[in-house]
Each structure stands twice: as C-alpha cells, then as structure tokens.
Legacy VTK file of the C-alpha trace (Angstrom):
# vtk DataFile Version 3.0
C-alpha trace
ASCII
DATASET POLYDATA
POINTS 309 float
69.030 137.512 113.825
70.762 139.781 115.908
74.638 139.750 116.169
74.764 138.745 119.896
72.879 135.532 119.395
74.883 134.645 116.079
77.842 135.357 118.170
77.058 133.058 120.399
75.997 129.786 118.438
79.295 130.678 116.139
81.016 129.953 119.609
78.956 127.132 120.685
79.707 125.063 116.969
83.205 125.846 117.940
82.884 124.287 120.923
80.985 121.301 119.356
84.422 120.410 117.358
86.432 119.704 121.358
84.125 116.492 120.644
85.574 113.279 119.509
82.057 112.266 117.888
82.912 115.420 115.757
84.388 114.415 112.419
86.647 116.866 110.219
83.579 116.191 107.462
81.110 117.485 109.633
82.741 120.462 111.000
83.586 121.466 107.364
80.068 121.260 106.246
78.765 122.371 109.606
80.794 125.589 109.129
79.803 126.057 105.362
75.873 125.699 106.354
76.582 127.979 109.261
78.081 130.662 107.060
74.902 130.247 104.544
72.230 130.099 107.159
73.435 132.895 109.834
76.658 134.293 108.533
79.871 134.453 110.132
79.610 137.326 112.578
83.504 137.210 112.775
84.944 136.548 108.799
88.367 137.870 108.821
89.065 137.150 112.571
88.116 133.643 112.246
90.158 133.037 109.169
93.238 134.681 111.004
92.596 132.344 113.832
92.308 128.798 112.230
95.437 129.730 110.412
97.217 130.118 113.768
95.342 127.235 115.265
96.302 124.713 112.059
100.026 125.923 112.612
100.091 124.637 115.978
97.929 121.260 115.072
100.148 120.505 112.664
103.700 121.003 115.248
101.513 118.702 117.576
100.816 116.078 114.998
104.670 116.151 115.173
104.756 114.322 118.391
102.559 111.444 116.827
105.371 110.144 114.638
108.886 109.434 114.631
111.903 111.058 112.965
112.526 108.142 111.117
109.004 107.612 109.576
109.267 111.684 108.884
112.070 111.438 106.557
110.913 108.098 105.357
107.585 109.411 103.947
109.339 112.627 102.609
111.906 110.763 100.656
109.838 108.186 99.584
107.281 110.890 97.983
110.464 113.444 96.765
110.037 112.054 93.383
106.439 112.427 93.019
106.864 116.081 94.418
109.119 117.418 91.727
108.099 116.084 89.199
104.065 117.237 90.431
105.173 121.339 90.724
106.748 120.803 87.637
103.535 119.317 85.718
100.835 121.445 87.428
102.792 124.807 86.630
103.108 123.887 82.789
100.183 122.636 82.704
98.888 125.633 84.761
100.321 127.724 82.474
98.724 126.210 79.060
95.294 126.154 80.698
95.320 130.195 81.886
96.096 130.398 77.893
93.344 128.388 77.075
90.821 129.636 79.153
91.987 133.503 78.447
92.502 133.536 82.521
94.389 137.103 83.784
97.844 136.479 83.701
98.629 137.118 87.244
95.248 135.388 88.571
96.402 132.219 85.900
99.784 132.384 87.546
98.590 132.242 91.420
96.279 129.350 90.448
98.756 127.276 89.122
101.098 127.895 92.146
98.579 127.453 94.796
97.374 124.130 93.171
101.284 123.117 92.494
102.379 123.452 96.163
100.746 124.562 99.143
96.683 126.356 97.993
96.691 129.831 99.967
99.635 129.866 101.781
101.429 129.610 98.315
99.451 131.967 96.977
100.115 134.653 99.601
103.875 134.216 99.329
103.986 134.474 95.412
101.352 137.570 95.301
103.911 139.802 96.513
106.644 138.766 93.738
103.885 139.423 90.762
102.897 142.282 92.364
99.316 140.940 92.091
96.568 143.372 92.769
94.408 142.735 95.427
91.377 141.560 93.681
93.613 139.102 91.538
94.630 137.698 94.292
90.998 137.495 95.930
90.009 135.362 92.643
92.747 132.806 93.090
92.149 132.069 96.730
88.820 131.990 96.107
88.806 129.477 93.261
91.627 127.336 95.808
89.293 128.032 98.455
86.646 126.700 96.894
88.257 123.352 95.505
89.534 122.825 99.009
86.287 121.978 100.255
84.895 119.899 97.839
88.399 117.780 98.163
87.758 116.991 101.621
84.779 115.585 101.614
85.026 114.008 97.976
88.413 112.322 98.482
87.932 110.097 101.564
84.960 108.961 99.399
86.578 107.957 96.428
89.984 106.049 98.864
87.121 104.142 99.989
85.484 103.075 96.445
88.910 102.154 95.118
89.698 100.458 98.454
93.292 102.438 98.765
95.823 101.431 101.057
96.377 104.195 104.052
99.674 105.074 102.782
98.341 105.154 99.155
95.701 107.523 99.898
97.620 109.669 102.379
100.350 110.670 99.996
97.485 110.968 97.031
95.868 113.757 99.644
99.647 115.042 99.980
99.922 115.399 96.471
96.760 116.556 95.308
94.754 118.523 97.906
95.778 122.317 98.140
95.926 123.320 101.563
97.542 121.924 104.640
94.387 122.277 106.533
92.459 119.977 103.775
94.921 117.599 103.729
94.965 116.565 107.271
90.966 117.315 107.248
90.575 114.284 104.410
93.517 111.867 105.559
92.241 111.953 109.428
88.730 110.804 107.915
90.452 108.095 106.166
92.660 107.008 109.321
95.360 107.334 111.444
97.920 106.277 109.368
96.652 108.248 106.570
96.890 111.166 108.251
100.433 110.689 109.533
101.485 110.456 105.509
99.479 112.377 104.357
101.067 115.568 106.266
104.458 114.459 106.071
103.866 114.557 101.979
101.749 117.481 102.399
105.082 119.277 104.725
107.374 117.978 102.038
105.722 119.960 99.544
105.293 122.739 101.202
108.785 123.273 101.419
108.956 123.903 97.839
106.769 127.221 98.322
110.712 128.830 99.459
112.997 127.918 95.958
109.732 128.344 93.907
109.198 131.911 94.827
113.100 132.677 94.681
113.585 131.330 91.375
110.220 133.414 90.600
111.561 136.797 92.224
115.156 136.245 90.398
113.611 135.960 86.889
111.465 138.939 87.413
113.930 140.679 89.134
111.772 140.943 92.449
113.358 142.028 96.131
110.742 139.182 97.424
112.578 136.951 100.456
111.115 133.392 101.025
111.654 131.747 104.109
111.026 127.873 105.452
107.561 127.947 106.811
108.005 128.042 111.145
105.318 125.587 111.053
106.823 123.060 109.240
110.420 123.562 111.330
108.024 122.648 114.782
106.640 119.783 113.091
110.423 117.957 112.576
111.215 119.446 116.077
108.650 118.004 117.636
108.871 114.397 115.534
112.568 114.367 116.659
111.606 115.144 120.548
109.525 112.338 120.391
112.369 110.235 118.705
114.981 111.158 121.342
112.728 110.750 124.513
111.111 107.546 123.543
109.884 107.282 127.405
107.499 109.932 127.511
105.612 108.162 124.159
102.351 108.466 126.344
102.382 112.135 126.490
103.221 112.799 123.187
100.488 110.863 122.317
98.401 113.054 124.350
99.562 116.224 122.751
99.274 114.623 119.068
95.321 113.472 119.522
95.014 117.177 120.952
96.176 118.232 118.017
93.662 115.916 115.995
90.887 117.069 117.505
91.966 120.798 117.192
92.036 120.209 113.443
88.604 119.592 113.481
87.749 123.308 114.878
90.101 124.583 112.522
87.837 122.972 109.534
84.999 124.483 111.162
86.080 127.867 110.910
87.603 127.191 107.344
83.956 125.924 106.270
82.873 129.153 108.149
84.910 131.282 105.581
82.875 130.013 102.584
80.712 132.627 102.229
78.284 133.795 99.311
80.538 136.677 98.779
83.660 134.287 97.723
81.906 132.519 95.586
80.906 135.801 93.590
84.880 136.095 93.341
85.729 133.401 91.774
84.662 134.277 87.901
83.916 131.065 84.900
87.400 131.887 83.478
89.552 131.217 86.631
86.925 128.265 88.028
87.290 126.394 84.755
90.876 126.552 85.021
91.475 126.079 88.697
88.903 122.634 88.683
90.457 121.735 85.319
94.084 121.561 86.716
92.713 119.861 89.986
90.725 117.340 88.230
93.809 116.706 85.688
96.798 116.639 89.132
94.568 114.421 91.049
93.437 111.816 88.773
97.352 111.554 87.234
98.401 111.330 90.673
96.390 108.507 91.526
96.928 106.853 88.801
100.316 106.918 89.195
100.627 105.613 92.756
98.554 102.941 91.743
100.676 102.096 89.269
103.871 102.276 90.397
103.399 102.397 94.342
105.102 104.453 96.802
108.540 103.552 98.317
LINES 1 310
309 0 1 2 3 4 5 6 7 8 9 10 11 12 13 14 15 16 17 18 19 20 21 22 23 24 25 26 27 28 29 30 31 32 33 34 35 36 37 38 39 40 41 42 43 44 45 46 47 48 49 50 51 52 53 54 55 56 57 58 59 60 61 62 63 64 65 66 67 68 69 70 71 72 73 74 75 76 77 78 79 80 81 82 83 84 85 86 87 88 89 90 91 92 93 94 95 96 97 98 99 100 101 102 103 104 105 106 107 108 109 110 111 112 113 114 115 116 117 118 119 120 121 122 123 124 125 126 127 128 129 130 131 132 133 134 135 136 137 138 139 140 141 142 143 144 145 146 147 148 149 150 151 152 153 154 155 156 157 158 159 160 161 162 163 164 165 166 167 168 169 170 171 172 173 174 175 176 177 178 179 180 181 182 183 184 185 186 187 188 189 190 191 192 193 194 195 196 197 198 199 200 201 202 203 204 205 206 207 208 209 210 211 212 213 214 215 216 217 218 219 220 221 222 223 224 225 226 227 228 229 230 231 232 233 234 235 236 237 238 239 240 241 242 243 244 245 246 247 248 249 250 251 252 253 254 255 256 257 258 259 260 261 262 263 264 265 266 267 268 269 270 271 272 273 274 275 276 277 278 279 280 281 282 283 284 285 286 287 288 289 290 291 292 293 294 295 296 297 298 299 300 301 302 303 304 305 306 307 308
C-alpha cells in the first residue's frame, strides 16, 4: 500500500472517533488493528499529537464538574494514593530483584506503574540518567499494559457489578496513564469518568515530590514542576463553580472533550506497533504485568472492603 492512501484512511479513522457511536474501546482497538494491518504512516507525530490533544481533553473535562466534587474525590482517595506509590515502588523494587530486571529499566517501571505510566517515566528518566533504550523498554512494557487495562477493566466493573465511584477511583488507582484512565472510566459511565480523573489528577501530582526526593538522594540538578494540565483542569472546575449560569456551555465544552478522548485512544492504539512489542524483553514484561496484576487486584480489594469516603 502506498503511503498516500495509508495517509489518508489514518485520517479518515481519525475522523471516525468525532462520532458519538464511537466508543473509547473501539478506537483503541481500531487504532491497534490499524497499526498491524497498514502501519502508522505518521508514528512519532501522532504520539506527539494525542499527548497534546489528551492535555486539553482533560482541562475540558474540567468544566464537567464542580470545585467542590474536585477536592471531594481527591481527598477522599489521598489515603489510598500514598499509601499506593509507597507499595508499588517497594514492591517494584523487590520484583526488578527478582526478575534480574536492569536497574534503571526496574526503577522506571515501578515509577510509571506507581504514579502516572509514561508521563512519569519521562520525568524520572532524566534524574537516573537512563539511556535511551532503557527507557524505550519501560514505556514499552507501560505501554503495553495500558491497553490491555482499558479494555479488560470496564469488563471486570461490570462482572463484580461496581459502583461508578468504586470503579472510577479503582481505574484512578490502578491504570497507568491518564489517557487509559479516562479511556476505561468513560466506558463505564459518566460518573465514573468524572472520579476516575480526579483520582487519576490526584496522583499525578505526586510525579513532582517523587522525582525531587529522587534527584536529592542521587544528587541530581533534575527540576519537577506541577503538570500545566492538571493546573487547567482545577481552573476550569472552579470557572464552572463560580459562573454557575453558563452550566449549559460548560457542558458543551466537557462532552467535546469526551469525545476528543476517543481520537486520542485512537492514535494511542495507533502507537502499538510490532516494533514496541520487540522492546519490551521477558525480564521487564514479567515484572511490569506482575506489579500491575499485584496494584490492581489489592486495590480493588481494598475499596471493596473498606469503601471510599
């Protein structure tokens, strides 16, 4: 196939996702099948642009929810936060042992799975001082468990018959990316999605003390910084809060958002590509779905047991 005409069905699956009939499962999938079948005639330009694109979803999901039920969510999941970073890094750590992972690949892992997938990855790399192919294998393996988690855990919520808040903040907690997160929690519903990235905001947060504390023990000149993203999302939540009469329009601009989420996962499903997968090596897989598997079962477990506030 020549590169014109894969050129243009890449754009017309794109255009497919403006549809509301156009789930986040199907664009993933249709995006991984596309990337098998044809290939992605644009790899690294797509995955620069559904980065951009999920930053401004997610400030636009903003406008869908109040302050108030912003900081409620986030404090009501704090707990479950801390004490998460602090289990999957340990645990992280033990399993890199086990498995004889790289040190700096075993490290990245445990981070991106702990907090925030790739974007947490790409801020700690630096701090390591991570070669390039270490960090490759990490997003890779993160990369990887992404999409399985979108389409598995809207699957499982509805064997187990979990509440919408229950199964947002168990997405929060226990999917890697942002863009997974919202992908598996809009599938689920709307109020699912609204906890689910508050929770998933919350923790992202932690990517800036994580990789300080990181850079001060190994004596690094690495600067973290509060996401931008994540500031527009509160913005826009308290815009709504304070102009209460314009609730119709910022309803508008939040279901915009929605359905540009559902692009995004098209050109994150576009990124899966034979040549990650030949990345991602048995060492770091093992470990990476072994720390997944052991955060997101725990995870459930415990909401179901004790509840969220």
């Amino acid at each position: 196939m020549n590169d014109r005409l894969r050129q243009t069905l890449f754009v017309l699956c794109l255009a497919l996702c403006a549809f509301p009939w156009v789930s986040t499962a199907v664009a993933l999938v249709m995006g991984v099948a596309f990337s098998f079948l044809i290939g992605n005639p644009w790899p690294y330009k797509s995955a620069k642009v559904s980065k951009v694109i999920l930053q401004v979803s997610v400030v636009g999901l903003g406008f869908g929810l109040s302050l108030g039920e912003v900081l409620h969510t986030g404090r009501s999941s704090l707990l479950y936060t801390v004490v998460g970073i602090i289990f999957t890094l340990s645990v992280g750590y033990l399993l890199g042992t086990l498995f004889k992972t790289d040190k700096n690949t075993s490290l990245l892992i445990s981070f991106g799975t702990a907090i925030c997938g790739g974007s947490a990855i790409a801020a700690m790399a630096p701090v390591l001082k991570a070669k390039d192919d270490e960090t490759a294998v990490a997003l890779a393996t993160v990369f990887t468990l992404n999409s399985v988690a979108l389409l598995l855990f809207p699957l499982v919520g509805h064997i187990l018959n979990l509440s919408q808040g229950t199964f947002g903040t168990w997405a929060g907690l226990a999917i890697h990316d942002t863009s997974s997160v919202v992908g598996a929690a809009s599938a689920y519903g709307a109020s699912a999605l609204a906890v689910g990235t508050t929770v998933k905001l919350t923790r992202t947060i932690w990517i800036t003390p994580v990789v300080i504390g990181t850079a001060w023990l190994k004596k690094s000149e690495r600067k973290a910084g509060i996401p931008l993203f994540i500031i527009g999302f509160v913005l826009a939540a308290t815009i709504r809060t304070l102009l209460p009469q314009y609730d119709f329009y910022w309803g508008g601009l939040a279901s915009v958002a929605k359905q540009c989420l559902v692009g995004t996962l098209f050109l994150v499903g576009a990124g899966l590509s034979r040549e990650v997968l030949k990345k991602v090596g048995v060492r770091p897989l093992l470990q990476g779905v072994t720390l997944w598997l052991l955060v997101s079962v725990l995870t459930l477990a415990a909401l179901m047991l004790f509840g969220i506030a």
